[in-house]
DOVO-222982 format. One record per residue (C-alpha): residue number from 1; residue in one letter; x, z, y. Coordinates in steps of 0.001 Angstrom, whole numbers, plus 500000, padded with zeros to 6 digits. Layout:
// residues N
<site pos="NUM" code="A" x="X" z="Z" y="Y"/>
...
//
This chain:
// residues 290
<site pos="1" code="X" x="325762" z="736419" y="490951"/>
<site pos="2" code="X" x="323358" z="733920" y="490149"/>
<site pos="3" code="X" x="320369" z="733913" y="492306"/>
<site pos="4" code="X" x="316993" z="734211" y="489986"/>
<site pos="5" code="X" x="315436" z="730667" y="491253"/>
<site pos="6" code="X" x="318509" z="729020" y="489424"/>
<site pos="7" code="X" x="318385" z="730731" y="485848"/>
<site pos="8" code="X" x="315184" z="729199" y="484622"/>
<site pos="9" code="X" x="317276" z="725448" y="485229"/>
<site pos="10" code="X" x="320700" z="726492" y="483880"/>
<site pos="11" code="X" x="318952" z="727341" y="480759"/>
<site pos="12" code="X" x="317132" z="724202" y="480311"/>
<site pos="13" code="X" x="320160" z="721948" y="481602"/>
<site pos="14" code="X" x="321793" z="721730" y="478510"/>
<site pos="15" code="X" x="318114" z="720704" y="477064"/>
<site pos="16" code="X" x="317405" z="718008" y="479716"/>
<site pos="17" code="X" x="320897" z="716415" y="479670"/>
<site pos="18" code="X" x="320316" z="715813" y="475509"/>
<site pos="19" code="X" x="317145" z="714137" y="476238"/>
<site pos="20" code="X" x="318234" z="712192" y="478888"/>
<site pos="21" code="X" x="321651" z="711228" y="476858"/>
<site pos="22" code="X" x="319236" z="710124" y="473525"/>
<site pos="23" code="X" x="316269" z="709250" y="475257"/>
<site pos="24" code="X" x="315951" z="707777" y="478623"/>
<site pos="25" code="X" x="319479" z="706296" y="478910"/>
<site pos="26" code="X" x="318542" z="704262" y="475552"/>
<site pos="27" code="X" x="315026" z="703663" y="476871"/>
<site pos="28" code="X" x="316747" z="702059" y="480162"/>
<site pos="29" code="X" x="319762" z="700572" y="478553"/>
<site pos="30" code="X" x="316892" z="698996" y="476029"/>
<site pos="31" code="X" x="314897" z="697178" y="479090"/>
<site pos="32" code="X" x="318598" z="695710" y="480643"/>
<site pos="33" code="X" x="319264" z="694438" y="477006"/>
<site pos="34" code="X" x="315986" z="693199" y="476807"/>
<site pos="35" code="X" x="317104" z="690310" y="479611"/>
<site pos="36" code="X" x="320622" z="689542" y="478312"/>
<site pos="37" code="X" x="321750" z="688026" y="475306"/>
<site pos="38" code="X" x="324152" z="689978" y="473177"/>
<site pos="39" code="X" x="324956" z="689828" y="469740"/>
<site pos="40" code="X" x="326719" z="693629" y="469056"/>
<site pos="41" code="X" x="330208" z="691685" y="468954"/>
<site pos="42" code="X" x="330700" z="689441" y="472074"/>
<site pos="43" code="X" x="332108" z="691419" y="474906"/>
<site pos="44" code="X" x="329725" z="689019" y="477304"/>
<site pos="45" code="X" x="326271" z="689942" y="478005"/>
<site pos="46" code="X" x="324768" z="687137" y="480004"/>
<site pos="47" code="X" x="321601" z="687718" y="482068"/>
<site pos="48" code="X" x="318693" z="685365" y="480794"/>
<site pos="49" code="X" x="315400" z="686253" y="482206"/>
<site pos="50" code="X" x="312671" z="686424" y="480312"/>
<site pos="51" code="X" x="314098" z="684044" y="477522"/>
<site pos="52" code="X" x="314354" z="686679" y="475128"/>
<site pos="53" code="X" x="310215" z="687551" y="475962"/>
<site pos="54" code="X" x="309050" z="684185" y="475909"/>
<site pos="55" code="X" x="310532" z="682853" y="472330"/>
<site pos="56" code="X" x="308689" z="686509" y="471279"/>
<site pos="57" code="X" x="305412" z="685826" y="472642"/>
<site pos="58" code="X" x="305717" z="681961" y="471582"/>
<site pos="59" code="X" x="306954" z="683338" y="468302"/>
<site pos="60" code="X" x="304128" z="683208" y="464572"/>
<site pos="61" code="X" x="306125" z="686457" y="463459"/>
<site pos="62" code="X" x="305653" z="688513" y="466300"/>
<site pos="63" code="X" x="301863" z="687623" y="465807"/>
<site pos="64" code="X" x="301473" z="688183" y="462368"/>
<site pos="65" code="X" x="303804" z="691921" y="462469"/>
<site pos="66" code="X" x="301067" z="692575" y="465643"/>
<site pos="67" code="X" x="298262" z="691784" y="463015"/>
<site pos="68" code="X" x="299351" z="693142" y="460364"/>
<site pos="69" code="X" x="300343" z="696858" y="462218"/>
<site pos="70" code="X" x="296637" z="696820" y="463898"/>
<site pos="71" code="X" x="295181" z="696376" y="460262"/>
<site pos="72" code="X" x="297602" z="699090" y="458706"/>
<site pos="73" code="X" x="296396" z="701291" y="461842"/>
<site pos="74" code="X" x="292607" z="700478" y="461944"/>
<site pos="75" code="X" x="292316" z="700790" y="458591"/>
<site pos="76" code="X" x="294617" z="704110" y="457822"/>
<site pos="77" code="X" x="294166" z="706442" y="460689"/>
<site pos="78" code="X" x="290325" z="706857" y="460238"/>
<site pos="79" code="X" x="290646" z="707367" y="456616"/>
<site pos="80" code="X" x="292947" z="710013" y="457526"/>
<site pos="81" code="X" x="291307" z="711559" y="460113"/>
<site pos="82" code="X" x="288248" z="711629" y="457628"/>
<site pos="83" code="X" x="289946" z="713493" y="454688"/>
<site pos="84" code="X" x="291352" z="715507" y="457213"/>
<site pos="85" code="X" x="288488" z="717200" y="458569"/>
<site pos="86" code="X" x="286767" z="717111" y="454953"/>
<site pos="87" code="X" x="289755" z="719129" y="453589"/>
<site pos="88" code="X" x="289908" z="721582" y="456425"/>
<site pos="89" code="X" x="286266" z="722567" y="456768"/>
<site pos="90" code="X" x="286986" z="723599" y="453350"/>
<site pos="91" code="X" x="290903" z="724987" y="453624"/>
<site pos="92" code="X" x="289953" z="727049" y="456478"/>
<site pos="93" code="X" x="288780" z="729841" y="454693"/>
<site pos="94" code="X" x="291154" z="732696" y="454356"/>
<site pos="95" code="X" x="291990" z="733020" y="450203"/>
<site pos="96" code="X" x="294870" z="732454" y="447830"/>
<site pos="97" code="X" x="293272" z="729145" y="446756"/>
<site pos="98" code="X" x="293375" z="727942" y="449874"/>
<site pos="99" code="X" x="296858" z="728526" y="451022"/>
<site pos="100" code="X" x="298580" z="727300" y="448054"/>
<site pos="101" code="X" x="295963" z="724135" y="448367"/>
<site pos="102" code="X" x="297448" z="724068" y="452773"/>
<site pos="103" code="X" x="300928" z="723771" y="451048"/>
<site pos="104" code="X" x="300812" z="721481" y="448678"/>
<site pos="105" code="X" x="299168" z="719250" y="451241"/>
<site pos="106" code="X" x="301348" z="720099" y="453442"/>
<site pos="107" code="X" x="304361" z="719534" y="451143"/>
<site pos="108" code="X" x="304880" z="715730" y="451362"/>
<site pos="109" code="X" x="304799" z="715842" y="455186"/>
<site pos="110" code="X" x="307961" z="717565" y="455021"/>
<site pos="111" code="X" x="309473" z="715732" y="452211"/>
<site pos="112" code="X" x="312184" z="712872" y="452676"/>
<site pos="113" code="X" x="309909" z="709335" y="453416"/>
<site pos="114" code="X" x="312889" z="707069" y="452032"/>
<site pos="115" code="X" x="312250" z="709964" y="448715"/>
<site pos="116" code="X" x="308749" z="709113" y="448944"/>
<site pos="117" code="X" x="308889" z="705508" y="449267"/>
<site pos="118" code="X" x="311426" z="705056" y="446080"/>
<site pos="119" code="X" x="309452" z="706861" y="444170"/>
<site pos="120" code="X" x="306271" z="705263" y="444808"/>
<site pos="121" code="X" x="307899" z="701621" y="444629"/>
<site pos="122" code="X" x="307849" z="703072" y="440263"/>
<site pos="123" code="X" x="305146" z="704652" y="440544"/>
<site pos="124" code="X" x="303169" z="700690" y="441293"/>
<site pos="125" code="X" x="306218" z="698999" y="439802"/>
<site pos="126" code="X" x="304270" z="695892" y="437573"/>
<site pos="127" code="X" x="306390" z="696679" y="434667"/>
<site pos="128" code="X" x="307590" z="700240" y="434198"/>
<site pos="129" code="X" x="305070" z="701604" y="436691"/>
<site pos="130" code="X" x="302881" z="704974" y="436169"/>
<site pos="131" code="X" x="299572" z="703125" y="437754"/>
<site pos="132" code="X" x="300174" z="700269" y="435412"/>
<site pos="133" code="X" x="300703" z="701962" y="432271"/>
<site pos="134" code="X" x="297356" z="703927" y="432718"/>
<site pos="135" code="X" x="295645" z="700353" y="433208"/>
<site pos="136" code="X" x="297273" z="698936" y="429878"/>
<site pos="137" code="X" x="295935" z="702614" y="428382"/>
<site pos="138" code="X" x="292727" z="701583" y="429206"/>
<site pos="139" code="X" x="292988" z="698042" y="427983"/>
<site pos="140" code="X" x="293748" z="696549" y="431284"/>
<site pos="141" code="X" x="295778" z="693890" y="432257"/>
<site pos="142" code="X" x="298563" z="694988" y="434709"/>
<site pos="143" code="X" x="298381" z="694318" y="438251"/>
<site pos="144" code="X" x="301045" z="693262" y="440644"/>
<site pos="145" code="X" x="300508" z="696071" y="443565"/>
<site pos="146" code="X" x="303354" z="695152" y="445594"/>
<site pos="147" code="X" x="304053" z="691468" y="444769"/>
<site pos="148" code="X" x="300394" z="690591" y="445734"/>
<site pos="149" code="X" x="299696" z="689588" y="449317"/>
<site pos="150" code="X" x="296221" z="691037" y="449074"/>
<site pos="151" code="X" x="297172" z="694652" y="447624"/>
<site pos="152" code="X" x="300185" z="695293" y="449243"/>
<site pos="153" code="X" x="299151" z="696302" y="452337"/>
<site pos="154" code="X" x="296730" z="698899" y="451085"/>
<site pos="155" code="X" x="299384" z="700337" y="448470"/>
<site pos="156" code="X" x="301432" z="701323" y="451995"/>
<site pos="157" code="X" x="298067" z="702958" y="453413"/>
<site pos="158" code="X" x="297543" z="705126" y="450332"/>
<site pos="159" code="X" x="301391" z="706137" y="450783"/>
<site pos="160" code="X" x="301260" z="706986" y="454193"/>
<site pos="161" code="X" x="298094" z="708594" y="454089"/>
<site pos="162" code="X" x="298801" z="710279" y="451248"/>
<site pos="163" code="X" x="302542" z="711836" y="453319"/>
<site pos="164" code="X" x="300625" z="712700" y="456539"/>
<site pos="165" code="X" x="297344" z="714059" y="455454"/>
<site pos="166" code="X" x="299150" z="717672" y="455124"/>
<site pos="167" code="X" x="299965" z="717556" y="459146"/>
<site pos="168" code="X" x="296250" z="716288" y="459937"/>
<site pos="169" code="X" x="294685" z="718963" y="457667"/>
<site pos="170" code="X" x="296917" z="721592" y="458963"/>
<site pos="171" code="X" x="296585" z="720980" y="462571"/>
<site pos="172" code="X" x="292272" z="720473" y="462402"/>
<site pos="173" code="X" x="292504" z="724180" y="460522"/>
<site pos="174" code="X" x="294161" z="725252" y="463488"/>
<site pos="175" code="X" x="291782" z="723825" y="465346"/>
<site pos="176" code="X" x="288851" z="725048" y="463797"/>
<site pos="177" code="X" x="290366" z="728795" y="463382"/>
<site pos="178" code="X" x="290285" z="728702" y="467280"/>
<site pos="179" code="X" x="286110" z="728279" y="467248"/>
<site pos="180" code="X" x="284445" z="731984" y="468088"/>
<site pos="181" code="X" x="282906" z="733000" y="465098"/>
<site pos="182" code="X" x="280113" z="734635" y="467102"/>
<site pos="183" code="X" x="278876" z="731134" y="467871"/>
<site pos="184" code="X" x="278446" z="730509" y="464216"/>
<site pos="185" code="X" x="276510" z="733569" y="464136"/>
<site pos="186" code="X" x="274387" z="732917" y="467018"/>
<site pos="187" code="X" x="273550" z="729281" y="466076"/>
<site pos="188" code="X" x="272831" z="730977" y="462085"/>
<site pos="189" code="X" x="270345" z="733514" y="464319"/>
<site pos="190" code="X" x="268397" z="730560" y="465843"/>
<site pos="191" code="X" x="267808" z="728856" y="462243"/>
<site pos="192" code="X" x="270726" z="726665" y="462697"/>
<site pos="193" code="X" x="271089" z="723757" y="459794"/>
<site pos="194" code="X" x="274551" z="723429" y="458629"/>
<site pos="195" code="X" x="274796" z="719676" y="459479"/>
<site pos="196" code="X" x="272849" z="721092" y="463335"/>
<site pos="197" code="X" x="275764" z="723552" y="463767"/>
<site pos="198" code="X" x="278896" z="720890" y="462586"/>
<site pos="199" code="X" x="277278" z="718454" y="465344"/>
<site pos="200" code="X" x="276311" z="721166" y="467966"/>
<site pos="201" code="X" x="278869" z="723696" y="467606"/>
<site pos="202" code="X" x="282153" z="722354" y="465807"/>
<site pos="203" code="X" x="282178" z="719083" y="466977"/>
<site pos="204" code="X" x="282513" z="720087" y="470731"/>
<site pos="205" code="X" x="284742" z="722438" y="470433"/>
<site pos="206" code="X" x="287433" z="720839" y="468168"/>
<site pos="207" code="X" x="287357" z="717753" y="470499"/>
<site pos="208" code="X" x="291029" z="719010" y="471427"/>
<site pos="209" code="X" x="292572" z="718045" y="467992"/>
<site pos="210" code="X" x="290398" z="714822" y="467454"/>
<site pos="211" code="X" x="291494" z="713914" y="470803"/>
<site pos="212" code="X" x="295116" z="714785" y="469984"/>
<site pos="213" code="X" x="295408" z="713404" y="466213"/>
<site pos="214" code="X" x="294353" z="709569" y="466450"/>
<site pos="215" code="X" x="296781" z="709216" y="469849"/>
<site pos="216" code="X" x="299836" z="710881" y="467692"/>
<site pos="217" code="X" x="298292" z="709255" y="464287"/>
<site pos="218" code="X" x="298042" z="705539" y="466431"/>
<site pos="219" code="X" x="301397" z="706132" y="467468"/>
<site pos="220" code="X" x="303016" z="707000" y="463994"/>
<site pos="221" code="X" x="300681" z="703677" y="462744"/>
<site pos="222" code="X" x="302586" z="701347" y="465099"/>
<site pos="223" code="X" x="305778" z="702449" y="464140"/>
<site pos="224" code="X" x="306069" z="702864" y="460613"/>
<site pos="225" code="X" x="309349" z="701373" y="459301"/>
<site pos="226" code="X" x="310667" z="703544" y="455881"/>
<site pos="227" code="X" x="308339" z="702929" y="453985"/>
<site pos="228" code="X" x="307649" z="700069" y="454669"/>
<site pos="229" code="X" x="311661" z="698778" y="454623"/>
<site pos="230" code="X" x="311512" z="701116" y="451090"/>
<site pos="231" code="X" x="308930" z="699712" y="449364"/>
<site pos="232" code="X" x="308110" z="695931" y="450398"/>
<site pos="233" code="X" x="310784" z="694965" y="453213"/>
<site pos="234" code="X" x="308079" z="693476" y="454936"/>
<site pos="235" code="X" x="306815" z="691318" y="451796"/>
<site pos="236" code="X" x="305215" z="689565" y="450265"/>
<site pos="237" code="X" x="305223" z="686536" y="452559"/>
<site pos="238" code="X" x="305049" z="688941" y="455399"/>
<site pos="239" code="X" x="301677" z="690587" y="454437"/>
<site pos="240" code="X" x="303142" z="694090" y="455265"/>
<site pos="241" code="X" x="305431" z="692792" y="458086"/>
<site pos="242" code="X" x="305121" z="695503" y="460694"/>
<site pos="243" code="X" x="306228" z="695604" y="464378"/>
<site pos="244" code="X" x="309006" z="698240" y="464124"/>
<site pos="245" code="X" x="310259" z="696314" y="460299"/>
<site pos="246" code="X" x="310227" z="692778" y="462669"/>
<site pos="247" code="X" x="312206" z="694879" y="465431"/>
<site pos="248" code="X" x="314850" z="695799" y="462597"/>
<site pos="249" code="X" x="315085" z="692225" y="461430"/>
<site pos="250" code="X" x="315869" z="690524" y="464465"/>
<site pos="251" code="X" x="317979" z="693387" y="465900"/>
<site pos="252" code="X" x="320334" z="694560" y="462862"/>
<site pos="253" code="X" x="319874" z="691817" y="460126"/>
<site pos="254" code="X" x="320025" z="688985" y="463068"/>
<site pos="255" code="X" x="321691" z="690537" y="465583"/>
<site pos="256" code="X" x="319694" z="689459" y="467964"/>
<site pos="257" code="X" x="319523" z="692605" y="470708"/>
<site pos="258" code="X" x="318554" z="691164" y="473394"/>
<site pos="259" code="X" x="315385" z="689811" y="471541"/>
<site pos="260" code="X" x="315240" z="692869" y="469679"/>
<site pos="261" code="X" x="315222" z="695234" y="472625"/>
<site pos="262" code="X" x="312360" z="693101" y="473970"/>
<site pos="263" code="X" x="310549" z="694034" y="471328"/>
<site pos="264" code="X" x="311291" z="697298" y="471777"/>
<site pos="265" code="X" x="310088" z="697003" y="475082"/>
<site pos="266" code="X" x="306640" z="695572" y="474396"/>
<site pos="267" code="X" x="306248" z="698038" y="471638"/>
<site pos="268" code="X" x="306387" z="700802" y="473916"/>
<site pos="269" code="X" x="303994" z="699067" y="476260"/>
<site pos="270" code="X" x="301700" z="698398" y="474326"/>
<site pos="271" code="X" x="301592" z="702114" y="472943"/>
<site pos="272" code="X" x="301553" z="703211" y="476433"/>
<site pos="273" code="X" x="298665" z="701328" y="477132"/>
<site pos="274" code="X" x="296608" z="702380" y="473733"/>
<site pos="275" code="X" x="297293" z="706220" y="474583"/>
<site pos="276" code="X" x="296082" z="705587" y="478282"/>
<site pos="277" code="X" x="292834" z="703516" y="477017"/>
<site pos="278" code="X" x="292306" z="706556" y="474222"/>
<site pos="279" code="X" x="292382" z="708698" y="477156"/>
<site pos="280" code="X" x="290102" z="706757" y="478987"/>
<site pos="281" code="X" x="287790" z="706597" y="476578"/>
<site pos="282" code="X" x="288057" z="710227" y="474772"/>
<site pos="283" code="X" x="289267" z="712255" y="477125"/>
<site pos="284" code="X" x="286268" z="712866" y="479315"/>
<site pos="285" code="X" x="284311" z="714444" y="476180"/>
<site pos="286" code="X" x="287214" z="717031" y="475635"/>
<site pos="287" code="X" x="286218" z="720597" y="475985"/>
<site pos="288" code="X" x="289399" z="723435" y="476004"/>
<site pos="289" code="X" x="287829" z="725894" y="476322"/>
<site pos="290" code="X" x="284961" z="727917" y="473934"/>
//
C-alpha cells in the first residue's frame, strides 16, 4: 500500500514531467543552442561562444525590435490598465446590463488572435477597408493605417488593447468584489467624497491586481508575435518590428538557431529582470489583506 507522504507526488508526477518535457528542457536546450551554430539541417552543432550574442548586441535590428516593443509596451499597457479600472468600477455592479457588458468584453480575449488579426488587417485595409470607407463618407481622403510608418504601430495597440481589455476588466472586478463593503459604509458615515474613498479605500486594497496586471500585461507586451506576424509582418520598414517577430525571422525564415535562441535567451532576461524591478518598486505598497 502506498504510504500517505507519497500520494500527494504521484498525483502531480505526471503534471511535473509535462512541464519539465515542454518547458524547462526547451528553456535549457534554448541556452546550449544559444552558443552553437546550427542551421535545423546540419547534423554538426559547433560550439561558438558568444558569437551568436555579440553579432545580436552589435546588430541595428535587434535595437530597433527593442525600441519598438518598449514603445508598443509603454504606450499600450497603461492605456489598458486605465480602461480597465474605468470599466470595472462601473461593471462591478451586480445587474443584467452588466454581465452581458463583462462578456462581450470578455469575448475577444477568448477569440482566435490570428481571427482577430485577419480581420482587422480589412477592417484598416486602404482600399476595401471599414475605417476607410467611413472617412470617404465623410468626405475624407483615405489613409494608409498599415502602410504608414507613423500609424502602424498604434493600429497594433488599438488591436491588442482592444483583445485583452476583457481579461484586465474581468480580473480588477474580481478584485474590487473582494473590498468589504462595510468599509464603503464606514468611510460614507465619516462624510467620505467619492474621489476621498477611491484614493483612501479602493486604491489600497486592490493593490493586489494592479500589482499583478502590468507584470502579466508587460510580459504579454514583450512578446506579442500574431498579430503582429498577421497584420504588418513587422512592416513598414520595421516600424512594428517586435522582439519575439525578430526572434521568428532569424530563427525560422533564416534559420539561424543558434542566433535565434540567443535571442530567446536575452528575451527572457530581460523580462526576468523587468518583473524583479516591478517588484522592487510595487511590491512594498501591496496590501493582501482587508
Amino acid at each position: 500500500m502506498m504510504s500517505r507522504s507519497l500520494t500527494p507526488y504521484v498525483l502531480v508526477a505526471p503534471l511535473m514531467i509535462f512541464i519539465a518535457v515542454f518547458t524547462y528542457i526547451p528553456i535549457f536546450m534554448s541556452l546550449d543552442l544559444s552558443f552553437r551554430q546550427w542551421n535545423f539541417l546540419s547534423p554538426e552543432m559547433p560550439f561558438v561562444g558568444l558569437r551568436n550574442y555579440e553579432q545580436l548586441l552589435s546588430s541595428s535590428d535587434l535595437w530597433n525590435s527593442l525600441r519598438v516593443t518598449a514603445l508598443f509596451a509603454v504606450l499600450s499597457v497603461p492605456l489598458r490598465l486605465a480602461l480597465a479600472v474605468f470599466a470595472a468600477s462601473y461593471l462591478v455592479r451586480e445587474s443584467a446590463p452588466s454581465r452581458i457588458l463583462r462578456g462581450a468584453l470578455f469575448l475577444p480575449s477568448v477569440t482566435s488572435t490570428v481571427s482577430i488579426g485577419v480581420v482587422f488587417s480589412w477592417v484598416f485595409a486602404t482600399d476595401y477597408g471599414m475605417v476607410n470607407a467611413v472617412l470617404a463618407h465623410l468626405g475624407l481622403p483615405k489613409v494608409q493605417w498599415l502602410q504608414d510608418p507613423h500609424l502602424a504601430l498604434w493600429v497594433l495597440i488599438f488591436v491588442n488593447t482592444w483583445k485583452q481589455l476583457g481579461y484586465d476588466v474581468v480580473i480588477y472586478i474580481a478584485g474590487l468584489q473582494a473590498i468589504p463593503q462595510d468599509l464603503y459604509d464606514a468611510a460614507a458615515i465619516d462624510g467620505g467624497k467619492r474621489l476621498q474613498v477611491f484614493r483612501r479605500v479602493t486604491v489600497p486594497l486592490v493593490m493586489p491586481t494592479t500589482y499583478f496586471l502590468p507584470v502579466i500585461s508587460v510580459i504579454e507586451a514583450f512578446q506579442v508575435f500574431t498579430i503582429v506576424n498577421v497584420m504588418t509582418k513587422g512592416g513598414p520598414a520595421g516600424a512594428t518590428d517586435m522582439l519575439v517577430n525578430l526572434l521568428f525571422e532569424i530563427g525560422f525564415v533564416l534559420f539561424d538557431i543558434g542566433r535565434g535562441s540567443a535571442l530567446a535567451v536575452l528575451l527572457f532576461v530581460l523580462l526576468a529582470f523587468l518583473a524583479f524591478l516591478k517588484s522592487m518598486i510595487v511590491g512594498r505598497k501591496v496590501h493582501y489583506e482587508s
